[in-house]
C-alpha positions as CSV (number, residue, x, y, z in Angstrom):
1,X,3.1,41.2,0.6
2,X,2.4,38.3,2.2
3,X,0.0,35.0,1.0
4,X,0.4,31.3,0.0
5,X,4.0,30.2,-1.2
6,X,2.8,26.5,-2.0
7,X,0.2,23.8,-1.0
8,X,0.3,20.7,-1.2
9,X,-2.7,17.8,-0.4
10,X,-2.8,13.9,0.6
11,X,-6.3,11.8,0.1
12,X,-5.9,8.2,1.2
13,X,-5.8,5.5,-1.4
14,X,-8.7,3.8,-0.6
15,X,-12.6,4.1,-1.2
16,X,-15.4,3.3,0.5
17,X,-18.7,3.1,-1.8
18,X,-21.7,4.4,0.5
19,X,-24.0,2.2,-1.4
20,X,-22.4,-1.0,1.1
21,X,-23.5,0.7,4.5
22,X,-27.4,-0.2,3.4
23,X,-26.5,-3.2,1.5
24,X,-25.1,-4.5,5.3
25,X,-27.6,-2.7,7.1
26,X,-30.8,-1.9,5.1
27,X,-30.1,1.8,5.8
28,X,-27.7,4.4,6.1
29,X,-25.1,4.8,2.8
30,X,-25.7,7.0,0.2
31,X,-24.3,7.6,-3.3
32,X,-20.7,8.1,-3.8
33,X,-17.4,7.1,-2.0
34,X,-15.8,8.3,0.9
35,X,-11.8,8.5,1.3
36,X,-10.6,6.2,4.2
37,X,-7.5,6.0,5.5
38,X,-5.8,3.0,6.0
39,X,-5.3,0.6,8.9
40,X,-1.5,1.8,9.0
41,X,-2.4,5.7,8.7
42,X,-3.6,8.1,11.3
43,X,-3.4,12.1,11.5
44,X,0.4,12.2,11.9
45,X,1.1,9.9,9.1
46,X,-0.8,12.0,6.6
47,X,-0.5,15.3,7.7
48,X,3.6,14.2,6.8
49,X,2.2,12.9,3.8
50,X,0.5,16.2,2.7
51,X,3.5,18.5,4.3
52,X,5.8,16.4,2.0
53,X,3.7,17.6,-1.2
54,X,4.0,20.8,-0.2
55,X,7.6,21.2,0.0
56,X,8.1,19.2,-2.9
57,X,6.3,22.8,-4.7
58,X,7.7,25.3,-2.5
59,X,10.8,25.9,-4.7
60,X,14.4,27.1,-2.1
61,X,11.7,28.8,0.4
62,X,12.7,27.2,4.1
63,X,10.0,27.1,6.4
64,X,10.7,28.8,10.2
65,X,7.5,26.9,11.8
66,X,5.5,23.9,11.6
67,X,1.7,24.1,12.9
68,X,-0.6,20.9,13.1
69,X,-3.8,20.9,13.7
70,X,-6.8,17.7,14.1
71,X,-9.5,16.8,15.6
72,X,-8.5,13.5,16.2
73,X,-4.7,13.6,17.1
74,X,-2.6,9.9,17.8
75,X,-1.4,11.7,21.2
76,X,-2.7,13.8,23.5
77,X,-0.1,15.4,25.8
78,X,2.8,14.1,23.3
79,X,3.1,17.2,20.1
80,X,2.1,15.2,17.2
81,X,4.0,17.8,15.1
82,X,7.2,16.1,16.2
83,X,6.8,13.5,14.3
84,X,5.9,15.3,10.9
85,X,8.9,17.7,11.8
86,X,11.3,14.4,12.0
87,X,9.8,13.0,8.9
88,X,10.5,15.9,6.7
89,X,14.0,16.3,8.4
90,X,13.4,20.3,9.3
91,X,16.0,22.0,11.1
92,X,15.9,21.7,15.1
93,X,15.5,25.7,15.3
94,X,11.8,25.1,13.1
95,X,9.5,24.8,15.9
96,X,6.7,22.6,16.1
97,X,3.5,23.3,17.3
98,X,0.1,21.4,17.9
99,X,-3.0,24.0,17.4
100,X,-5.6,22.5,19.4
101,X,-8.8,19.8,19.0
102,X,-11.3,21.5,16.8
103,X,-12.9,21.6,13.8
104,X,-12.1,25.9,13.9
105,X,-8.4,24.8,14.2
106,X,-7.7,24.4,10.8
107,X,-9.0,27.2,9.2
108,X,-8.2,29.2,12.3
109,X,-4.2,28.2,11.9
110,X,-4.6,29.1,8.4
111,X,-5.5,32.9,9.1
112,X,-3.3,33.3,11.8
113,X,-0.5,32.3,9.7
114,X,-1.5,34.9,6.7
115,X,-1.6,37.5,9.8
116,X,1.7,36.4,11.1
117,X,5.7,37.2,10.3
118,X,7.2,34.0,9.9
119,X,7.6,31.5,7.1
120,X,4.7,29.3,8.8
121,X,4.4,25.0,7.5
122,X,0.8,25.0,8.4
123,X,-0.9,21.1,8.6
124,X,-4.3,19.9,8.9
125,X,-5.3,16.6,9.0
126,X,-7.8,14.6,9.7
127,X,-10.1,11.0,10.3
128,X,-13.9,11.5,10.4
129,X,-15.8,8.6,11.8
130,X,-19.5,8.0,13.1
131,X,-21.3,5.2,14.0
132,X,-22.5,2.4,11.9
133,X,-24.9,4.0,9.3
134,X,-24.8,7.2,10.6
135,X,-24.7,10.3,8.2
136,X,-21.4,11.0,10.3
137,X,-19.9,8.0,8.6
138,X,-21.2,8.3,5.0
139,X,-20.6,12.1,4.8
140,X,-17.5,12.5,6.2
141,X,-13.5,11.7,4.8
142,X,-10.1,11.4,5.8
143,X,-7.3,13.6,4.4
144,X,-4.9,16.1,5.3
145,X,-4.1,19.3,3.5
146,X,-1.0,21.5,4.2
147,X,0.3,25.3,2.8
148,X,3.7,27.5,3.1
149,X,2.6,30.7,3.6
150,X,4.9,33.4,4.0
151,X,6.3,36.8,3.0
152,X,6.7,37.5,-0.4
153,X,10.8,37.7,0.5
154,X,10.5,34.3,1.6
155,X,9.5,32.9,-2.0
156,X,6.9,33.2,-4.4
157,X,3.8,33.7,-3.5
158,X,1.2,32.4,-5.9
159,X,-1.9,33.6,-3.9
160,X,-1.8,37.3,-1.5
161,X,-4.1,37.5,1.4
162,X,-6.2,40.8,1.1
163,X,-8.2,40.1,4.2
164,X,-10.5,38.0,6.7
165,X,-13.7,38.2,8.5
166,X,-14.5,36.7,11.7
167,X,-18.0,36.0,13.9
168,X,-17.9,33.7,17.3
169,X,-20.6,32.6,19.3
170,X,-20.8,29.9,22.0
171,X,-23.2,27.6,20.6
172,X,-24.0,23.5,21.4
173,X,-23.7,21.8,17.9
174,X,-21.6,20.0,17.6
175,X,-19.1,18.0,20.5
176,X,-17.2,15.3,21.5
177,X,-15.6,14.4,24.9
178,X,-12.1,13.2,25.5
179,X,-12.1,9.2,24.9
180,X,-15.1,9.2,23.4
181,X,-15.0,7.3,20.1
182,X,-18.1,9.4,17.5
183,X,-19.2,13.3,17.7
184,X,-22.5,14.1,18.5
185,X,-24.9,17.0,17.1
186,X,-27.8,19.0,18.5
187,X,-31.0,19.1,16.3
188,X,-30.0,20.1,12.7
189,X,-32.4,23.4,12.6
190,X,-30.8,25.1,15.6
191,X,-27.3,24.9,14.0
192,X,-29.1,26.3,10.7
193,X,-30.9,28.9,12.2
194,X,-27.6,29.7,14.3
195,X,-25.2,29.9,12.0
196,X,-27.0,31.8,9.4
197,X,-26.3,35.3,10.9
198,X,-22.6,34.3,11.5
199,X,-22.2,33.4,8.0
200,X,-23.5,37.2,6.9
201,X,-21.5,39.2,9.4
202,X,-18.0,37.1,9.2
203,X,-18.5,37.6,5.6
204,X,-19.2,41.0,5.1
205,X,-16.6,41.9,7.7
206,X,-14.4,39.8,5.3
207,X,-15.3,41.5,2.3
208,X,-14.4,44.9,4.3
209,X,-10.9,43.6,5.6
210,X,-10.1,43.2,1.6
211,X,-12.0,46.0,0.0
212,X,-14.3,44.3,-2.5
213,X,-17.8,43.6,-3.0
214,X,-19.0,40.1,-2.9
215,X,-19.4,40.0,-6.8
216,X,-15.7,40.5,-7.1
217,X,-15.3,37.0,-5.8
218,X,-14.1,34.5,-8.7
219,X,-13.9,31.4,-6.5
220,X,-16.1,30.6,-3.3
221,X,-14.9,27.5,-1.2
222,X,-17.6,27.0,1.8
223,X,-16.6,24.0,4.5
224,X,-18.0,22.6,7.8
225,X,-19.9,19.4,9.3
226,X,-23.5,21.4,9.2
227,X,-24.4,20.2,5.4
228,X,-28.0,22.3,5.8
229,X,-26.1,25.3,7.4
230,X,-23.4,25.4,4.0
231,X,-26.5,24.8,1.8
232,X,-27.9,28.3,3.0
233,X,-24.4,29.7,3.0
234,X,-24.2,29.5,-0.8
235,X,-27.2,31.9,-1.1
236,X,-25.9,34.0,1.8
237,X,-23.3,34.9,0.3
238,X,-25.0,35.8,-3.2
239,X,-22.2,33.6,-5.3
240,X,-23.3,32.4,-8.2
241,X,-23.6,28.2,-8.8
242,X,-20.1,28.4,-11.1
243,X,-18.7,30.5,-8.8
244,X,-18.8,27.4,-5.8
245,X,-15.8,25.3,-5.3
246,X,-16.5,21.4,-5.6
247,X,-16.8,20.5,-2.1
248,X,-15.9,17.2,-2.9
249,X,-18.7,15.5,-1.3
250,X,-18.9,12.7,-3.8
251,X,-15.7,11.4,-4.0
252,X,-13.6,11.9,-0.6
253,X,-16.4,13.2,1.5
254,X,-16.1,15.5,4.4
255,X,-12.5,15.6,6.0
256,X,-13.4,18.0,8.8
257,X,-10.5,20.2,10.3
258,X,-8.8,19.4,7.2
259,X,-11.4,20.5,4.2
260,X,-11.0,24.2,4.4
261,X,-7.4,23.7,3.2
262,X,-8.1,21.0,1.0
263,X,-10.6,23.1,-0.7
264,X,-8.5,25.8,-1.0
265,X,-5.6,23.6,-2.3
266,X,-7.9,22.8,-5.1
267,X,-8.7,26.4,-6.2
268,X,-5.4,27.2,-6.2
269,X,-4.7,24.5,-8.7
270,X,-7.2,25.5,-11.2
271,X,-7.3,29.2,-10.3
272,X,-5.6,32.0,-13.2
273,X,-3.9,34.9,-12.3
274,X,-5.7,38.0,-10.4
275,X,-8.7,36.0,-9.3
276,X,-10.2,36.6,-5.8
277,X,-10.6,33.1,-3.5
278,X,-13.0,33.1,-0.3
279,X,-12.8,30.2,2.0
280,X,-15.3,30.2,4.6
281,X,-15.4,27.6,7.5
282,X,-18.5,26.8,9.8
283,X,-17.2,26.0,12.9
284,X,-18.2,27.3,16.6
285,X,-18.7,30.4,14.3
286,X,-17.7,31.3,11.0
287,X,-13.9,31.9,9.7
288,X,-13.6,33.8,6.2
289,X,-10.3,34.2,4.5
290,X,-9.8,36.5,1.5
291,X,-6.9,35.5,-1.2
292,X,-6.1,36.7,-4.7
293,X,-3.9,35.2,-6.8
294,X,-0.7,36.6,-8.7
295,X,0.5,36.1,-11.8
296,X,2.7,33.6,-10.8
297,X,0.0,30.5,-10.7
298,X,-0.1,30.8,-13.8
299,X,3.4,28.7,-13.8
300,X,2.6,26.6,-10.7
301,X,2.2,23.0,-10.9
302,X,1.5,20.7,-8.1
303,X,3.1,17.4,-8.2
304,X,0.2,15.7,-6.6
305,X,-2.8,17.8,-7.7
306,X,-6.3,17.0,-5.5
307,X,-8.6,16.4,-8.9
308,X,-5.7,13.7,-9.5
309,X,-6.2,12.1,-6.5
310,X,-9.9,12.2,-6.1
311,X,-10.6,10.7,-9.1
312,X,-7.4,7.8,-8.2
313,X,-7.7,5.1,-5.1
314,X,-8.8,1.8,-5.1
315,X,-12.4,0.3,-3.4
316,X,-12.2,-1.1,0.3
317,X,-14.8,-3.2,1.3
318,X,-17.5,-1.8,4.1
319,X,-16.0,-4.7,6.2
320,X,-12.7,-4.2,6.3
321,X,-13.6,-0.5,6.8
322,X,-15.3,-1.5,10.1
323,X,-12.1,-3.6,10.5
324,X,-9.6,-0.7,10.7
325,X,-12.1,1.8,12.5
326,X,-11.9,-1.2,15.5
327,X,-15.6,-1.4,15.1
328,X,-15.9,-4.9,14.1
329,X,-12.8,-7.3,15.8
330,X,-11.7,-10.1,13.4
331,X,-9.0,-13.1,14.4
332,X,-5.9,-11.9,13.4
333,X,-3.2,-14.4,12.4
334,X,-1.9,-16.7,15.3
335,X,1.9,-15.0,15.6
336,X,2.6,-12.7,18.3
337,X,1.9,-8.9,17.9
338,X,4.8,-6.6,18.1
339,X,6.1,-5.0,21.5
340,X,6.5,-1.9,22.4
341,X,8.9,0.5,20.9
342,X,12.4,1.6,22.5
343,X,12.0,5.4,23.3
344,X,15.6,5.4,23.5
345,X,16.4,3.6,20.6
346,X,14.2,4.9,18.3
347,X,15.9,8.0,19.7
348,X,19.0,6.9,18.6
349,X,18.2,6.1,15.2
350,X,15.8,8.8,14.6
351,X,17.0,9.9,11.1
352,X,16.3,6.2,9.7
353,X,13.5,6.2,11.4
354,X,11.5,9.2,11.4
355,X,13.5,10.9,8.2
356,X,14.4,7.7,6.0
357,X,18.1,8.5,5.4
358,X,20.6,5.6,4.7
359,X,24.4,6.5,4.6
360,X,27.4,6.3,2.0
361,X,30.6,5.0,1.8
362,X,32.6,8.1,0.6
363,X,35.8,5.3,-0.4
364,X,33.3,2.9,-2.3
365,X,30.2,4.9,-2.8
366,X,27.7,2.3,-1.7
367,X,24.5,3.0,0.1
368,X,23.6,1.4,3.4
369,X,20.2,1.1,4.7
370,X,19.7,0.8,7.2
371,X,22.6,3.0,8.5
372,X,26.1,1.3,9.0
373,X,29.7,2.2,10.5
374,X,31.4,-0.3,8.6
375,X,31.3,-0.3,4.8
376,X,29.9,-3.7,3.2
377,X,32.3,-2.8,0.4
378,X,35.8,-2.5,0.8
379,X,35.1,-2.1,5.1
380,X,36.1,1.5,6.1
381,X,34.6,2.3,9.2
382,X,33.2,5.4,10.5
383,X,33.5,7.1,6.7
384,X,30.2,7.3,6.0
385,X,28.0,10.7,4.6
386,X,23.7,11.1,5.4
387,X,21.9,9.7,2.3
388,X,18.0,11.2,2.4
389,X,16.2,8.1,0.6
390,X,12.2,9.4,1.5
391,X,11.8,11.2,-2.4
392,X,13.9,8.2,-4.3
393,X,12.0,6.3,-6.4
394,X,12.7,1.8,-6.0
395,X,12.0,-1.2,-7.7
396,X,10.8,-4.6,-6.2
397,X,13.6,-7.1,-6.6
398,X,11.9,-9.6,-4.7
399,X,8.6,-10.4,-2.4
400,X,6.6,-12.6,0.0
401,X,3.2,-12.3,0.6
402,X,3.1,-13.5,4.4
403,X,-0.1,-14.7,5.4
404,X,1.1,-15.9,8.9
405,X,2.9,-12.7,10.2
406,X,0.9,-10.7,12.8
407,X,-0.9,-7.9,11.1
408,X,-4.3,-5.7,11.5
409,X,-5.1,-6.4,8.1
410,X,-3.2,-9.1,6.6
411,X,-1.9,-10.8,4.6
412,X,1.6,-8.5,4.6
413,X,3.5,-8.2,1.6
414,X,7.5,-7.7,2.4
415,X,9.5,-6.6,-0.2
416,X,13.6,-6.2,-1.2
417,X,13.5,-2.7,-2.9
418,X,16.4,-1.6,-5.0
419,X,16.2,2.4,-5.1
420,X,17.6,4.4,-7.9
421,X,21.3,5.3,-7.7
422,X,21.5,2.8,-5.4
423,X,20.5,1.1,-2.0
424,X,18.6,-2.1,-0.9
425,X,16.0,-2.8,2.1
426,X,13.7,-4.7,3.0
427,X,10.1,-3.2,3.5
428,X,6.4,-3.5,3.9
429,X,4.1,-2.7,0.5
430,X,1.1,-0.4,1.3
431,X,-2.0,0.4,-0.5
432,X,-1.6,-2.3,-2.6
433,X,-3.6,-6.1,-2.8
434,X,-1.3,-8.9,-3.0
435,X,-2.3,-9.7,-6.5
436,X,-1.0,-6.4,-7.9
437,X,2.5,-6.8,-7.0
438,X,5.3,-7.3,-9.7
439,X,9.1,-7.8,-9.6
440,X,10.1,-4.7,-11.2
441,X,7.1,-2.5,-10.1
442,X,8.3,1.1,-9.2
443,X,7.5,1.9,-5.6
444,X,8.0,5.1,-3.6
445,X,8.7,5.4,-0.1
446,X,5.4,7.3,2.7
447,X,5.5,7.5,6.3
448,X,3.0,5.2,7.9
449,X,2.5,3.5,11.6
450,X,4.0,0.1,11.6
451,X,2.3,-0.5,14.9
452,X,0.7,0.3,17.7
453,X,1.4,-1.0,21.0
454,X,0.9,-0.4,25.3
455,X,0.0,3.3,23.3
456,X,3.1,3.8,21.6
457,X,2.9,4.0,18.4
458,X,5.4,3.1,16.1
459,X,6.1,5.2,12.5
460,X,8.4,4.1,10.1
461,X,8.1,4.0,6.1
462,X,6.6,1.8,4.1
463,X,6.6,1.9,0.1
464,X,4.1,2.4,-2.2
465,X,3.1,1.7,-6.0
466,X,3.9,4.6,-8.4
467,X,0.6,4.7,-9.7
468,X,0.4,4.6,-13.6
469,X,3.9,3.9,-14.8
470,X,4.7,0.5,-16.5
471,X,7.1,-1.9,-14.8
472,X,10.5,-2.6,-16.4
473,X,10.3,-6.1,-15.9
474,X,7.1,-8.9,-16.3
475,X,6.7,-10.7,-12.8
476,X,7.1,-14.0,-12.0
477,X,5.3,-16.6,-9.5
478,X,4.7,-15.4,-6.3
479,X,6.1,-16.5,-3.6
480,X,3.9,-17.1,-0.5
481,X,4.5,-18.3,2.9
């Protein structure tokens, strides 16, 4: 048997209310908010970020390969994967593998893994974008989504895959050249009209492939950047209104390569045992994928459930989200910007710097971190063991809110973290506004881009609030430079 092992989901922190596009412009917007990712996340960054909450749920099963796939990769040439495979400190023989451009990638990656042998980490991620006003912007959402699937040997499986339907055509719908910055789309009826028979013959084929009729389907998920096309899909398909999966529209919006597996990361989570889940993805053609679940959901719990996170974040202005996108350029503060990154020594240091992991004194016990040779307690040298620090929960001993350092998005607030069962370092605080920070707050450790420069871009970890645990400590005054 062979299905879904674990899955695991990341949403950005912050929102965008549509309502501020046509406050700005007079048109444009709409109701809800939109998921953005911030100015020190990109593709990579989250598809880590997602891949991490995966794994976290995956129980002893070890992954044999990582698969990526976006849209809107950091690199081209350069496998993005790399990165992801550094950050969660997989074994060199786990190869790692970017699956193309495309929206179909996602989905795409998905089946071929349910088809496939191995014990696949399969990735999508993704940063919609459009320009100013456009339904491109309002509609659409950053986040990445990722899944173990494998054979039932490999671990438990808490969702089997009974089949898959698929219909391509060579259509013009939707595209987007290299280097260009926004997608464009041919007029809305031809993609209707196109994608209508698609939907019926990918379906039934898909319905075939598992043996069921189409009112044996408990959960329908139904993803793509044609809104009018899904619209009609829903009565294609003859599912009933409680049978549709939340597409999420309202709160993260639209996350492209990535929303077939975020959808189907939030069925899972409220899904019972023996129920049948379609995902269907409009894309170049139409992708259907056919899962039921075992009795073992019933027991499953994600550790960072997509309802939770939907419903979390925090508001970003419409401003600052033209900031980030590099739409609108604002003066950044007067200090230099950073310089480029050492290949070689980022190389060298490449478990600090991709996989977060400190060393210990094996005479004294203490934790160095950054990595050291020589003990700062009792000074043995070269008797150190690997300390992984990226799932160890901090507190903020001390910070500066730096208003003159160079940042996209300042002011930066640096922080000395004390993490539990010891270590100390000094590190940037993401997703937070200066005003929330307090010594004692709990923080957690996510990969993010430091910087970005002469098109290197530079990933290291940041911390994080725990959201929604109380601090041990009340704060004091701030200290600002």
């Amino acid at each position: 048997m062979r299905g879904i092992i674990a899955s695991g989901a990341y949403i950005p922190h912050r929102r965008l209310d549509r309502s501020e596009i046509a406050a700005l412009f007079g048109k444009g917007g709409g109701r809800g908010t939109r998921s953005v990712a911030s100015f020190d996340e990109d593709t990579t960054t989250m598809g880590a970020e997602a891949a991490r909450n995966a794994l976290r749920d995956a129980g002893d099963a070890t992954v044999d390969a990582l698969w990526f796939a976006t849209s809107t990769p950091a690199y081209l040439e350069k496998t993005n994967a790399a990165a992801i495979h550094a950050a969660l400190r997989l074994e060199p023989s786990v190869g790692a593998l970017d699956m193309g451009g495309a929206l179909r990638s996602g989905i795409g990656t998905i089946r071929t893994a349910l088809q496939g042998g191995a014990t696949t980490l399969v990735v999508s991620s993704d940063i919609r974008d459009g320009m100013a006003t456009s339904a491109d912007e309002s509609a659409g959402g950053d986040g990445a989504a990722a899944l173990i699937i494998g054979d039932d040997t490999a671990g438990t499986l808490i969702a089997e895959y009974v089949g898959s339907g698929v219909a391509t055509d060579e259509f013009l719908e939707r595209w987007r050249v290299p280097g260009a910055e926004r997608s464009r789309v041919w007029e809305e009826r031809f993609g209707e009209v196109t994608y209508a028979p698609l939907m019926k013959d990918a379906f039934a084929a898909a319905l075939a492939d598992a043996g069921i009729d189409a009112d044996q389907v408990d959960h329908l998920a139904v993803a793509g950047l044609h809104a009018r096309a899904i619209k009609r899909g829903g009565k294609t398909f003859g599912a009933a209104a409680e049978k549709m999966v939340d597409d999420l529209s309202g709160t993260v919006g639209n996350t492209g390569t990535a929303h077939a597996g975020l959808l189907l990361a939030a069925t899972l989570e409220q899904a019972e045992p023996g129920q049948t889940i379609a995902v269907v993805m409009l894309a170049d053609g139409v992708e259907v994928i056919i899962l039921r679940t075992t009795d073992a959901i019933a027991d499953y719990t994600s550790s960072a459930p997509v309802a939770a996170q939907a419903a979390a974040g925090a508001p970003v202005s419409y401003g600052k989200f033209l900031s980030w996108r590099g739409m609108v350029a604002v003066e950044p503060p007067n200090r230099p910007a950073p310089q480029r990154t050492s290949a070689s020594a980022a190389y060298r240091k490449s478990d600090w710097k991709f996989g977060f992991v400190g060393t210990r004194d094996r005479s004294s016990g203490m934790i160095h971190m950054p990595p050291a040779r020589v003990s700062q307690k009792g000074g043995a040298v070269d008797d150190m063991e690997q300390v992984p620090m990226a799932d160890t929960v901090g507190m903020i001993a001390s910070f500066t809110v730096d208003k003159l350092v160079y940042s996209p998005s300042p002011p930066v607030v640096f922080a000395v973290v004390d993490f539990q069962g010891g270590g100390r370092a000094p590190l940037e605080l993401t997703d937070v506004d200066p005003d929330e920070v307090e010594i004692g707050g709990r923080v957690e450790p996510t990969f993010r881009r430091l910087s970005t420069s002469d098109e290197i871009h530079n990933y290291f970890w940041k911390v994080r609030p725990v959201r929604g645990e109380p601090n041990e400590q009340s704060p004091p005054a701030r200290e600002e430079s």
